[in-house]
Steps between C-alpha positions, in 0.01 A plus 500: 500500500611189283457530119293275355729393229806282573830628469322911519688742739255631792351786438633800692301697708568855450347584845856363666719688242695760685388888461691689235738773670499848405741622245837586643549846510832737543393721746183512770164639311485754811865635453503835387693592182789786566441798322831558282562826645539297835696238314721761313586681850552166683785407243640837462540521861640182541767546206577834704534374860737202359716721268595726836524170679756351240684822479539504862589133482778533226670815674483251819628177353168379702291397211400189718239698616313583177333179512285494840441898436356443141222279678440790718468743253264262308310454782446876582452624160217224380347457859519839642222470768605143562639488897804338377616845306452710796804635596520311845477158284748608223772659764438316838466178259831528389696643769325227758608253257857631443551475894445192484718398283787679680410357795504179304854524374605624846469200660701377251231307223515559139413311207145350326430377866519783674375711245139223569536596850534879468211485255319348748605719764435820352147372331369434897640854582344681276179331503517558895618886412204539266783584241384225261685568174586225280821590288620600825568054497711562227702770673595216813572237182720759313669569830616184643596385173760770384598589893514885344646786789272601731609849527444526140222296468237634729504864466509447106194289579319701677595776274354272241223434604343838657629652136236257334239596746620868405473414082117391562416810764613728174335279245116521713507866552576555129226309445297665796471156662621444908735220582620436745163385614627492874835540642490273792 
């Protein structure tokens, strides 16, 4: 539509204007809110399975293994009923991966490189396994980049990691809840 007057900008024609989105919000409208009793457990827990976890780390001189473990605990403190914090996930996910890895450096690779393909590896595995457990990635990163003992290194792992699955069994029957919700 031309304006009738020279030198006039069209007109615009609000039915071609795009529709206005929806406000941005921070989290989904259908997300439930915590209670803070849930909250409050979730972070005491989690400050308790890491403190026995550093402890056992600085008596060690493994502290390299704080780092994959404090996911885990994260994960099986806040997410509970979530597959990945069932104790198959959190100790098959790590040992599977930490196999790996030793395999990995057996055959002679180390390094950023090998550390991609171990990742890889190990991710595959545990998918295959139906041992899924994220962090347990950071375990085979941690691994082929410090090249740590294996005779130290996996049973203080595994030690590790069934002692976080331990931390949340105590915290949910305190609070009369079950976890694990399955075993295998």
């Amino acid at each position: 539509m031309a304006s009738d007057a020279p030198g006039m900008p069209e007109a615009l024609d609000v039915s071609t204007r795009p529709p206005k989105r929806p406000p941005i919000r921070w989290r989904k409208p259908d997300e439930p809110q915590l209670p803070p009793r849930t909250v409050a457990s979730s972070a005491i827990t989690t400050s308790v399975g890491l403190a026995l976890l550093v402890a056992v780390g600085a008596l060690t001189h493994q502290m390299v293994l704080v780092p994959p473990l404090a996911a885990t605990m994260a994960i099986v403190t806040a997410t509970p009923d979530s597959p990945l914090a069932q104790p198959r996930h959190v100790i098959g996910g790590h040992m599977v991966s930490c196999l790996v890895c030793f395999t990995v450096l057996a055959l002679g690779w180390h390094g950023p490189w090998a550390a991609v393909v171990a990742c890889g590896i190990a991710c595959g595995l545990v998918l295959v396994l139906k041992a899924a457990h994220p962090p347990a990635m950071a375990t085979a990163v941690m691994i082929m980049l410090t090249v740590p003992p294996a005779t130290r290194f996996v049973p203080l792992l595994a030690a590790g990691a069934v002692l976080l699955v331990m931390v949340q069994m105590v915290s949910a029957r305190l609070q009369r809840k079950v976890y694990p919700t399955s075993w295998w």
